[in-house]
C-alpha positions in Angstrom: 228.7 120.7 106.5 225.2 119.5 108.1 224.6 120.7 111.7 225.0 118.1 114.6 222.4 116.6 115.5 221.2 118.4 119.2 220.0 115.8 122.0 217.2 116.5 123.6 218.1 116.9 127.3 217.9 119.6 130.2 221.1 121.6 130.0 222.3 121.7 133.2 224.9 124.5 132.5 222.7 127.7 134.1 224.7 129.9 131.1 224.2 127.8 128.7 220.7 127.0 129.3 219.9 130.8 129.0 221.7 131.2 126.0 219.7 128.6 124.3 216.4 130.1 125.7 217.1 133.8 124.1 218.3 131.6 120.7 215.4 129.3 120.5 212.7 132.2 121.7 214.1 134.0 118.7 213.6 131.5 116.5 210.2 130.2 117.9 208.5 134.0 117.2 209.9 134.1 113.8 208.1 130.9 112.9 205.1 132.2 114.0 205.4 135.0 112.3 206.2 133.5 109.2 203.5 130.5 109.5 200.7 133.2 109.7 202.3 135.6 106.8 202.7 133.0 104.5 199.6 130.9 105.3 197.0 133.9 106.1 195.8 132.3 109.3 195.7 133.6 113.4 198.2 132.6 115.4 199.9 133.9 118.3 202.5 133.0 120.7 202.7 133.3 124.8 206.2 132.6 126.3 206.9 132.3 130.3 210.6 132.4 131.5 212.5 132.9 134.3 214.2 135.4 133.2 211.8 137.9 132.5 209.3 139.1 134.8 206.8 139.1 131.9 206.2 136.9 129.3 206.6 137.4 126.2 204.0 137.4 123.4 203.6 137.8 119.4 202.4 139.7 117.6 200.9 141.9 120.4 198.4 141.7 124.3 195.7 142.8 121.9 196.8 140.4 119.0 196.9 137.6 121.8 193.5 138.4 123.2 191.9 138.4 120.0 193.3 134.6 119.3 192.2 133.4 122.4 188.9 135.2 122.0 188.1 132.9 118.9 189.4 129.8 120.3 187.2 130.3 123.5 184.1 130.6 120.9 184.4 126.9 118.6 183.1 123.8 120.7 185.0 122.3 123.6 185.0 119.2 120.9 186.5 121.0 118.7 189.0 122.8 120.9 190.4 119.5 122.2 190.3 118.0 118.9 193.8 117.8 117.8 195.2 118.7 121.2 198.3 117.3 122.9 199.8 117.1 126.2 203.3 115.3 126.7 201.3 112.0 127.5 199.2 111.6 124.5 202.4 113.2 122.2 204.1 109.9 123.7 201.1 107.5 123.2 201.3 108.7 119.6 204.6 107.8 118.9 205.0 104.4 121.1 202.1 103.5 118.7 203.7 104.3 115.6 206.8 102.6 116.8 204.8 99.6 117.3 203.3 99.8 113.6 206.7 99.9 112.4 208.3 97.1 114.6 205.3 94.9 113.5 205.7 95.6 109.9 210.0 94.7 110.0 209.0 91.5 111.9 206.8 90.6 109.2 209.7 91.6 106.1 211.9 90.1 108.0 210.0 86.9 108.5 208.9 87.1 105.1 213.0 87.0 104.0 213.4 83.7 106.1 210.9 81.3 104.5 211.8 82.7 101.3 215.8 81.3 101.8 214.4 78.5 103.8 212.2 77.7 100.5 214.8 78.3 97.9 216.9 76.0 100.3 214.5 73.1 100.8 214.3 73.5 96.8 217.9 73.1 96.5 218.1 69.9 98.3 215.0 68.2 97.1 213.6 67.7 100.3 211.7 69.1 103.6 214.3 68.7 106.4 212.3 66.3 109.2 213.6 69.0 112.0 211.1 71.7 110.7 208.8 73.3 113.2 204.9 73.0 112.5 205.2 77.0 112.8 207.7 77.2 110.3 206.3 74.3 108.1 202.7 76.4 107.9 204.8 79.8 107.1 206.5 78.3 104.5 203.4 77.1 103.1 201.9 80.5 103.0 204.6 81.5 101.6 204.8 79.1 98.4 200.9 79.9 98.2 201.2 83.3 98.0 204.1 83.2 95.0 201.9 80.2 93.6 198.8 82.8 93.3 201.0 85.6 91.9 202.2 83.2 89.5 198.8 82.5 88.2 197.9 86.4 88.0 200.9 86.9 85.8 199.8 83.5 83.5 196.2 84.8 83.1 197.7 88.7 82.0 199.8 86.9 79.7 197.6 85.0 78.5 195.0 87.6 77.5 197.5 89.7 76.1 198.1 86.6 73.6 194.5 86.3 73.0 194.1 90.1 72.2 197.0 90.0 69.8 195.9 88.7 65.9 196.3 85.2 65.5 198.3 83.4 62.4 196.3 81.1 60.8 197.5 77.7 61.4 198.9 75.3 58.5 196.5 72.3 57.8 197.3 68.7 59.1 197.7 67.4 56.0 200.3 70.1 55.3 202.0 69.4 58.8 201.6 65.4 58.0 203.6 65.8 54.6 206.2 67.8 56.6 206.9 65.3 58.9 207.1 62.3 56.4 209.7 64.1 54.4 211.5 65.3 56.9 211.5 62.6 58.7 212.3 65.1 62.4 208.6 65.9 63.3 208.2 63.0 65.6 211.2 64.4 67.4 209.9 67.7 67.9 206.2 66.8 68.1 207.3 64.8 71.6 209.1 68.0 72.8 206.3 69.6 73.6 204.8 66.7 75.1 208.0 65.7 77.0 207.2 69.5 78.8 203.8 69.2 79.7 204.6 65.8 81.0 207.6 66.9 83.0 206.0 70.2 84.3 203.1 67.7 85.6 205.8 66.0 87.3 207.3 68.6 89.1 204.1 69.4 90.1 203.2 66.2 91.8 207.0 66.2 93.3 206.0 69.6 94.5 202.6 68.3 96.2 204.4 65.1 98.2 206.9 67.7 99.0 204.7 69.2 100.7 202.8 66.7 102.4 205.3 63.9 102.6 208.4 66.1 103.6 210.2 65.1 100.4 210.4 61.4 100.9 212.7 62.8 103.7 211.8 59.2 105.4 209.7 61.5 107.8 206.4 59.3 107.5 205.0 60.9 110.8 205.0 64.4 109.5 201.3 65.7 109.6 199.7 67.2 106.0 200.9 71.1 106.2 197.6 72.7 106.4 194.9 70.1 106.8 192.7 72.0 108.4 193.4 75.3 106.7 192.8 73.8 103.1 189.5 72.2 104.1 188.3 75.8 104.8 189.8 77.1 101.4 192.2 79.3 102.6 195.8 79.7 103.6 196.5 81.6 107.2 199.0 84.5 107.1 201.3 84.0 109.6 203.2 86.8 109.1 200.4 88.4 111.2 200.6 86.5 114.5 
């Protein structure tokens, strides 16, 4: 069974509070003593309470004065070096909390124009209620899968080149085929009929873009005029 998770909080209870002082002391002095067993280093340990009229250190006064003897020695630079108060512990982790926030915005951003694409695909068309700010992220966006899709051409296509090639038949060979056959004008205007729909799709894919589909949404501006005359696409996912 996993321990409950303890909150953080004054304990008001006077009994209670004590309690938890002797537990946690305990534990706090056996730390220490184990961080500077098992990693060889000086450490030591100074603990004020109300409860005691002295406070309590570990390992030893001399142990503890030897510590702080050393400490006092290195540069103020380096003493303050990876020093913390309460302020500067909170600083650290509003920062960090930050980071985070910023980088869930962005996935989650990210996860919207990628079902707004695969929804504008669907249908054919750009919607003529689109924002400008959603029309440029969704542009990125497309970009950014359009580059990765060349990478991934480029790899395969090297990996083809590397491989041994079979030498081809000759065309008069091929030619004879066909006329016997009488099936390799069919197949010969397969390929053909790809390449020319793939360059259609392509062209659909570019008025898309900059036509909203044929949405009947003639004053829609170009996505990215400006943008594309520089070379580049903005991320917006960093805004």
């Amino acid at each position: 069974m996993t321990r409950k998770k303890v909150k953080l909080a004054f304990i008001a209870n006077d009994s209670a509070r004590k309690a938890t002082f002797k537990k946690r002391k305990k534990g706090l002095m056996k730390k220490v003593s184990e961080l500077s067993t098992l990693c060889g280093i000086d450490a030591c340990a100074i603990v004020y309470s109300p409860y005691d009229p002295q406070p309590e250190v570990w390992p030893s006064p001399m142990g503890v004065q030897r510590v702080l003897a050393k400490f006092r020695r290195m540069p103020e630079l380096e003493q303050s070096k990876k020093m913390v108060n309460q302020e500067s512990f909170l600083r650290q982790r509003i920062m960090k909390a930050k980071d985070q926030l910023k980088k869930q915005r962005k996935d989650n951003r990210e996860k919207e124009m990628t079902q707004l694409m695969f929804q504008y695909l669907s249908a054919g068309k750009i919607m003529h209620n689109i924002s400008m700010v959603d029309l440029n992220d969704l542009a990125w966006l497309i970009d950014q899968n359009l580059k990765d899709i060349n990478r991934r051409i480029e790899v395969l296509t090297k990996n083809a080149q590397s491989q041994p090639q079979i030498a081809a038949p000759a065309v008069t060979d091929v030619a004879a085929k066909v006329e016997d056959k009488g099936q390799g004008s069919q197949h010969g205007h397969q390929g053909f009929d790809i390449n020319m729909d793939l360059m259609q799709k392509q062209n659909w894919f570019m008025n898309l873009m900059n036509n909203g589909g044929g949405g009947g949404n003639e004053a829609m501006p170009i996505v990215g005029d400006v943008n594309q005359q520089n070379g580049f696409w903005p991320n917006p996912f960093f805004h």
